[in-house]
C-alpha atoms as a printed R data frame, in Angstrom:
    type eleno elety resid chain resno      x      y       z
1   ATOM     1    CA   UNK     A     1 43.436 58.373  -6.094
2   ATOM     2    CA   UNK     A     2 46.140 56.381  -7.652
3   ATOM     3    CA   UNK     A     3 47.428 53.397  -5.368
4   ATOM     4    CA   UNK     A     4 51.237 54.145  -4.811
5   ATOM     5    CA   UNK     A     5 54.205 51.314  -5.360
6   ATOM     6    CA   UNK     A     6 56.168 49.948  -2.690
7   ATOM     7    CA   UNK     A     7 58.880 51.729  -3.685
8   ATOM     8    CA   UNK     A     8 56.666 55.181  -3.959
9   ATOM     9    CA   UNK     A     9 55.824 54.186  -0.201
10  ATOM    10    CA   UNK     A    10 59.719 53.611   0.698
11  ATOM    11    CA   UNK     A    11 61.017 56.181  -0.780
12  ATOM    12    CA   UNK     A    12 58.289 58.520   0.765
13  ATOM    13    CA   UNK     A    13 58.916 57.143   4.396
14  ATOM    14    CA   UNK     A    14 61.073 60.311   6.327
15  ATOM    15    CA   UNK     A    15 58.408 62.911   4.115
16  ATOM    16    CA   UNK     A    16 55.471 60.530   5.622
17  ATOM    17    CA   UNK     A    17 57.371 60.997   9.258
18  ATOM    18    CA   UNK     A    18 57.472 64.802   8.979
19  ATOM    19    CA   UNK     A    19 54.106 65.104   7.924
20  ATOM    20    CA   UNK     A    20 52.758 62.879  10.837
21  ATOM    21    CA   UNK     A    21 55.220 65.320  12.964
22  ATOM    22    CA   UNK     A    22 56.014 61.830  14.568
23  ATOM    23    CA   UNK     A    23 58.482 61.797  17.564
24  ATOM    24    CA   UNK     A    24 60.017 64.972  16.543
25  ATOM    25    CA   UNK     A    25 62.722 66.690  19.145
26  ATOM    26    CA   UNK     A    26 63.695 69.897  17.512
27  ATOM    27    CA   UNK     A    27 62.404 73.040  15.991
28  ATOM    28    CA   UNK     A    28 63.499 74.942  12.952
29  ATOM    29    CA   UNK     A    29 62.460 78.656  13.181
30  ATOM    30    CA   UNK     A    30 62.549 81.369   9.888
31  ATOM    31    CA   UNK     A    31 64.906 84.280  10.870
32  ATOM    32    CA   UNK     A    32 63.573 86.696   8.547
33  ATOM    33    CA   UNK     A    33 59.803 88.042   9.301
34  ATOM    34    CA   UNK     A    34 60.290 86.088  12.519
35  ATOM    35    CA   UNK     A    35 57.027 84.728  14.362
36  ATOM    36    CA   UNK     A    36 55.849 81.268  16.153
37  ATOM    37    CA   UNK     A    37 54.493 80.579  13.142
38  ATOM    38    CA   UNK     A    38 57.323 80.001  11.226
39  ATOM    39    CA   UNK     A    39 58.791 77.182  13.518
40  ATOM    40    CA   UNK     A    40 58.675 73.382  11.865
41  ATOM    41    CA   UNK     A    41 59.248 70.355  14.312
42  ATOM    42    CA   UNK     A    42 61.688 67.897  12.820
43  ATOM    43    CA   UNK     A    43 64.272 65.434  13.800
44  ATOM    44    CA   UNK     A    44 67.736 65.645  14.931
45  ATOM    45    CA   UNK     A    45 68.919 62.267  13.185
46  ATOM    46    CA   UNK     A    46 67.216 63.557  10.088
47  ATOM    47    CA   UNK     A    47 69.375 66.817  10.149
48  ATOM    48    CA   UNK     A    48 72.530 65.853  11.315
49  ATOM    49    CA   UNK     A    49 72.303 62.731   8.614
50  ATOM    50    CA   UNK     A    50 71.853 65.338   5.536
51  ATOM    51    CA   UNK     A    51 74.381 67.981   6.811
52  ATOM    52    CA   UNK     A    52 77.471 67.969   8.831
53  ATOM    53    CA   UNK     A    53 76.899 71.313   9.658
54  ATOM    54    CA   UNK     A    54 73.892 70.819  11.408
55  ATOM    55    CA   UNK     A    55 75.203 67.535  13.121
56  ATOM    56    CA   UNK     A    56 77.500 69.604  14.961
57  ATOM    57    CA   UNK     A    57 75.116 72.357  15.785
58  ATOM    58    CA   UNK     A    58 72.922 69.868  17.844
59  ATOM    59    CA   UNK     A    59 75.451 67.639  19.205
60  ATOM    60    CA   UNK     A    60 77.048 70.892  21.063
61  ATOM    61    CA   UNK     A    61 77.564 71.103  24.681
62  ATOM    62    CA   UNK     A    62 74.367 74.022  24.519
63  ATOM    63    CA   UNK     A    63 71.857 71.566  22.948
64  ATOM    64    CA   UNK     A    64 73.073 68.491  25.264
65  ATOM    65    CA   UNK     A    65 72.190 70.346  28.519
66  ATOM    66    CA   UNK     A    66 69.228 71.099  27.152
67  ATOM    67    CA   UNK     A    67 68.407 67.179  26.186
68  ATOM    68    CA   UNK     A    68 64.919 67.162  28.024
69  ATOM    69    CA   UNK     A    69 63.991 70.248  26.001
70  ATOM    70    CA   UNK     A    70 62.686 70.903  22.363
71  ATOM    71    CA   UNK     A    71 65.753 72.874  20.982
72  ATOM    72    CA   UNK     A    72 65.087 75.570  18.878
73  ATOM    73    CA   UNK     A    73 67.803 76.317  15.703
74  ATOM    74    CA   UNK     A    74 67.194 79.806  13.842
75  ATOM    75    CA   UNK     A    75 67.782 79.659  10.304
76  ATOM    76    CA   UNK     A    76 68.841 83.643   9.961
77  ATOM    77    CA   UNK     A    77 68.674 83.831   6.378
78  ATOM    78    CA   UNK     A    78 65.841 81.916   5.585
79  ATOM    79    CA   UNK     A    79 61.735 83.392   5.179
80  ATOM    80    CA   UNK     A    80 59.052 80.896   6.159
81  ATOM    81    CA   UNK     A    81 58.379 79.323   2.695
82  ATOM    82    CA   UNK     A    82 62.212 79.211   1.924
83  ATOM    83    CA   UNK     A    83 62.549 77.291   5.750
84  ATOM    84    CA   UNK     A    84 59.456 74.739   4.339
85  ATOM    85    CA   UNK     A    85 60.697 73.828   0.917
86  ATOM    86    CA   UNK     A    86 64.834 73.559   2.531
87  ATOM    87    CA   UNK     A    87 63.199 70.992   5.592
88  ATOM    88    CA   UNK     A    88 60.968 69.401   3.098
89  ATOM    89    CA   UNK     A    89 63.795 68.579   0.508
90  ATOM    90    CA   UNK     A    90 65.429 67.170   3.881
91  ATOM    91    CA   UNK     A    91 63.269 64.905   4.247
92  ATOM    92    CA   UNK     A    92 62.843 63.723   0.604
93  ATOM    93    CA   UNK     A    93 64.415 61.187  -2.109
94  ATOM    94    CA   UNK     A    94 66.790 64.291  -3.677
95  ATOM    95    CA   UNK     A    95 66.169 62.743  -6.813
96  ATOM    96    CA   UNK     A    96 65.121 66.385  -8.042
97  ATOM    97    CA   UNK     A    97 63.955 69.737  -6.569
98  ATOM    98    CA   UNK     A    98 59.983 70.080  -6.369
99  ATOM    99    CA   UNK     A    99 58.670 72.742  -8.308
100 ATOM   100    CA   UNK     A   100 58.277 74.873  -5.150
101 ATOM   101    CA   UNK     A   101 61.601 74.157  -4.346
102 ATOM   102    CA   UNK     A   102 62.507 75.638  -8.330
103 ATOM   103    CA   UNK     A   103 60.618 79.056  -6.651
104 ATOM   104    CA   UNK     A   104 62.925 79.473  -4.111
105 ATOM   105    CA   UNK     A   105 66.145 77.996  -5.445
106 ATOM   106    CA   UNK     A   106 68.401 81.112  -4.709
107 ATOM   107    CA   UNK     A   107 67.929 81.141  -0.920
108 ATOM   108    CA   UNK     A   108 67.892 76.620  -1.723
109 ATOM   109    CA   UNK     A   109 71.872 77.155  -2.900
110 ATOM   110    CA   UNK     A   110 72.810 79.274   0.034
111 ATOM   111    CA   UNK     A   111 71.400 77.223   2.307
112 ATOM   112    CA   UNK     A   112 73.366 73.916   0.670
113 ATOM   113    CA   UNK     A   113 76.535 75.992   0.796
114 ATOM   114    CA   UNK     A   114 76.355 77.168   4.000
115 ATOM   115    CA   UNK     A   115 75.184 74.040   5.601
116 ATOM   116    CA   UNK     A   116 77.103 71.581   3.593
117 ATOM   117    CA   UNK     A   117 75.032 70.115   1.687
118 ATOM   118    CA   UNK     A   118 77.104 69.438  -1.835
119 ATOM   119    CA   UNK     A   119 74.047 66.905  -3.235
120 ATOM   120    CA   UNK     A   120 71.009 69.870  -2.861
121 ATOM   121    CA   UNK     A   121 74.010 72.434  -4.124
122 ATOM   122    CA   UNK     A   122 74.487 70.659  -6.922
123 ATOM   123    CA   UNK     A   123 70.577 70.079  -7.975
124 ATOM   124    CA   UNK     A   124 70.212 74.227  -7.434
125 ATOM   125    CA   UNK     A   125 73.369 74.887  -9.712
126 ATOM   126    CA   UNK     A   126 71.334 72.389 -12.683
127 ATOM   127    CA   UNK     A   127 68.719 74.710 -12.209
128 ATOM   128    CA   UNK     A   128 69.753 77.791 -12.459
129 ATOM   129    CA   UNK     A   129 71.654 76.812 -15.416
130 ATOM   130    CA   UNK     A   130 69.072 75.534 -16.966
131 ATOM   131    CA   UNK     A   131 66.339 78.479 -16.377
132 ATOM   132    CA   UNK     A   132 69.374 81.382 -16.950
133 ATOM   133    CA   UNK     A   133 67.972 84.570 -18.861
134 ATOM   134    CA   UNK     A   134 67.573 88.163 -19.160
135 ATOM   135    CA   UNK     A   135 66.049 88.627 -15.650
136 ATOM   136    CA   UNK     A   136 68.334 86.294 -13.445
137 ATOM   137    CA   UNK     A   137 71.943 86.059 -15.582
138 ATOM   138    CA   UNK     A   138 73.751 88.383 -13.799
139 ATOM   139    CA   UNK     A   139 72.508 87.931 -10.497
140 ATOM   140    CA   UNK     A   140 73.384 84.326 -10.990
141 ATOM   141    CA   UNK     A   141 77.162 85.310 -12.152
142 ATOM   142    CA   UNK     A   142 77.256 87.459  -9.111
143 ATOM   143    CA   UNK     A   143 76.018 84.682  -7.104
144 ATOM   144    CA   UNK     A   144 78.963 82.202  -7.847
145 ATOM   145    CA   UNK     A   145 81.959 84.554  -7.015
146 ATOM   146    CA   UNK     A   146 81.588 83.594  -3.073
147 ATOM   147    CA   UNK     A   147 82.116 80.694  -2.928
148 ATOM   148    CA   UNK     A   148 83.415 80.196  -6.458
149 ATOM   149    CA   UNK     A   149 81.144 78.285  -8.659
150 ATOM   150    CA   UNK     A   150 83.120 77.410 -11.844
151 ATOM   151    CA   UNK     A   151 80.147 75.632 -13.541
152 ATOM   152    CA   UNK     A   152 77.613 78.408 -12.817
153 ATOM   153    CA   UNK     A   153 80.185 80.952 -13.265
154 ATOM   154    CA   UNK     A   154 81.246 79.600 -16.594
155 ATOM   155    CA   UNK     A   155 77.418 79.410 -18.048
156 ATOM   156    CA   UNK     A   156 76.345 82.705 -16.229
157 ATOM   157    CA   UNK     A   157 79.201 84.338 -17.765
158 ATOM   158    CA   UNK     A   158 78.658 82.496 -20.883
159 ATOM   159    CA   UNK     A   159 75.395 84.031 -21.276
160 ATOM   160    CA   UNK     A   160 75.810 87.451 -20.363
161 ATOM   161    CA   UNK     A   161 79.055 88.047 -22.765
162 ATOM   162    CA   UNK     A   162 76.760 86.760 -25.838
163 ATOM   163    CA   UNK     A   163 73.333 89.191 -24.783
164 ATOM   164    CA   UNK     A   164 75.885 91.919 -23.782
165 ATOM   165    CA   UNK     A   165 73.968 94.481 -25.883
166 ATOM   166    CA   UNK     A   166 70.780 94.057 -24.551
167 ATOM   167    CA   UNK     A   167 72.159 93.453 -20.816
168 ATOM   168    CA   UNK     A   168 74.493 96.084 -21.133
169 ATOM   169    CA   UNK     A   169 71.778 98.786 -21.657
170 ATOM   170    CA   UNK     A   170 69.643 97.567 -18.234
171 ATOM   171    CA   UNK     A   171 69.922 99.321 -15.162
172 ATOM   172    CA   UNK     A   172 70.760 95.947 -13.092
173 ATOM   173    CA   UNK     A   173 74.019 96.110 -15.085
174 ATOM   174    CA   UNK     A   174 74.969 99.511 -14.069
175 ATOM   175    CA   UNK     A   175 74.221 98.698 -10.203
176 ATOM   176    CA   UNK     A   176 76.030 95.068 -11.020
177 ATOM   177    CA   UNK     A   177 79.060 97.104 -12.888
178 ATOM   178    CA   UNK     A   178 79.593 99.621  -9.409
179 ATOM   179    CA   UNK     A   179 79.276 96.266  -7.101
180 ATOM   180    CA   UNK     A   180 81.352 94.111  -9.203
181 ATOM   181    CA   UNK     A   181 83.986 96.298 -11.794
182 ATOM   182    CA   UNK     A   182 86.610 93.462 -11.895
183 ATOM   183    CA   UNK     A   183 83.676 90.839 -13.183
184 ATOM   184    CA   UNK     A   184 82.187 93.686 -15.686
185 ATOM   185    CA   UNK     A   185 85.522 94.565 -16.706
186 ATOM   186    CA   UNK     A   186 86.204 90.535 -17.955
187 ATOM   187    CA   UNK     A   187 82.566 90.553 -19.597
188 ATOM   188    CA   UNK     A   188 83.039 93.609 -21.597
189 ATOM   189    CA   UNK     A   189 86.818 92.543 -22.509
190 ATOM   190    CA   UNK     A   190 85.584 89.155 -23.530
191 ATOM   191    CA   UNK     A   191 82.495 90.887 -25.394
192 ATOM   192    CA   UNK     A   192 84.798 92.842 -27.587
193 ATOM   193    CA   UNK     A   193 86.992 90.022 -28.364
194 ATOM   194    CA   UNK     A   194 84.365 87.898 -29.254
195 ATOM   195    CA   UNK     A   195 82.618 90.696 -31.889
196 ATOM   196    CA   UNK     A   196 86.475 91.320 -32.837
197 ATOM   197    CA   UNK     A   197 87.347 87.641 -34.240
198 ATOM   198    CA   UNK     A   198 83.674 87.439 -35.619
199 ATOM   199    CA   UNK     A   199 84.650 90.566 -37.354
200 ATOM   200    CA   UNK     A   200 88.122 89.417 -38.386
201 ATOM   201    CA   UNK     A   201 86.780 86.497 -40.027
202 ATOM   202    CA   UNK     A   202 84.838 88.163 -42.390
203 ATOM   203    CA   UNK     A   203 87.663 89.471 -44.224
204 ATOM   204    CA   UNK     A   204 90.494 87.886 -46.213
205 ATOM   205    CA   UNK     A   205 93.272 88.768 -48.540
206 ATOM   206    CA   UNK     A   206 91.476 89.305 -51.743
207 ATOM   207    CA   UNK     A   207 92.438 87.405 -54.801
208 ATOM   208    CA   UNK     A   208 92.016 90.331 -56.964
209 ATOM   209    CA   UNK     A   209 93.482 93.307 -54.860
210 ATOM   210    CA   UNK     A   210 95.614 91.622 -52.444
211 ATOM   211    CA   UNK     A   211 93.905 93.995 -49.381
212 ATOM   212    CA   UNK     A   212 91.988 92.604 -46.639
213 ATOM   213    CA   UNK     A   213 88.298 93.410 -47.912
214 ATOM   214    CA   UNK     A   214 85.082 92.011 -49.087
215 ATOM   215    CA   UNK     A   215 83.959 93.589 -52.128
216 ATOM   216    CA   UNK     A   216 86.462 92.584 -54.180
217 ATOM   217    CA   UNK     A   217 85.693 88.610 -54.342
């Protein structure tokens, strides 16, 4: 087993805590598929350090009169495994997402929106940029209307208006077309402008018959 660096062994410190489940006063729990199970101790300070949202969940009158208690905070939105890779990225360097945390990366940008947390938000967006194709594109475009996204909007769009004739033919477009007609409106409108001006460009006033054509020269 390789010896780790100092700086391997700083930077691993609050990960180290959570594993040793040392001194821990509060309990995350899943919300969906709900069960004992799901709960993982952690630490207040931790939380409320990474997210102002959380910082004023705990520090509310509720959770001070319950000071000699373990709190419990449910996570609504969140499965088990989605609840382990969110605490664990807590608790890490946020150099990067893990490559669990690239599994669940979805339910990871949610979370960062809805619990302020701009620094994982921004790792998520790099992501799904970066992994956008025929199975995800338009659930990603969907995904940055609320709140509005411009950089994943602009690539999701981006990528749907230029495989428009592949997407366009799928039956996720049809459900995304009822649930969003405004959006699927602005892709096919871009769509045909783009195949327009390619189209346009082919042709020129010809030397020899003065018409836009070309046969001629």
């Amino acid at each position: 087993m390789a010896t780790q660096t100092n700086q391997q062994i700083f930077s691993g410190g609050l990960a180290k805590v959570l594993e040793e489940q040392w001194q821990v006063d509060v309990r995350l729990m899943a919300g969906v598929d709900n069960d004992d199970d799901s709960a993982i101790s952690a630490h207040k300070l931790i939380l409320a350090s990474r997210s102002e949202v959380f910082k004023k969940m705990l520090e509310s009158d509720e959770v001070k009169t319950l000071a000699e208690q373990v709190e419990t905070v449910t996570l609504s939105e969140m499965k088990k495994e989605e609840l382990e890779t969110f605490v664990e990225f807590m608790y890490s360097d946020g150099t990067m997402l893990s490559p669990k945390a690239k599994q669940h990366v979805r339910s990871l940008y949610l979370a960062a929106d809805k619990y302020e947390i701009p620094h994982l938000r921004d790792l998520c967006r790099n992501e799904m940029i970066s992994s956008l194709d025929m199975s995800n594109a338009l659930d990603f475009l969907e995904l940055a209307q609320i709140p509005f996204d411009n950089g994943l909007n602009e690539a999701a769009f981006s990528y749907v208006k230029n495989n428009i004739s592949t997407i366009a033919s799928s039956e996720v477009f049809k459900l995304f077309v009822v649930s969003n007609p405004n959006l699927a409106w602005e892709i096919m409108k871009a769509s045909v402008t783009k195949t327009s001006n390619r189209y346009n460009s082919n042709f020129r006033a010809c030397r020899n018959c003065g018409s836009y054509c070309n046969y001629c020269c």
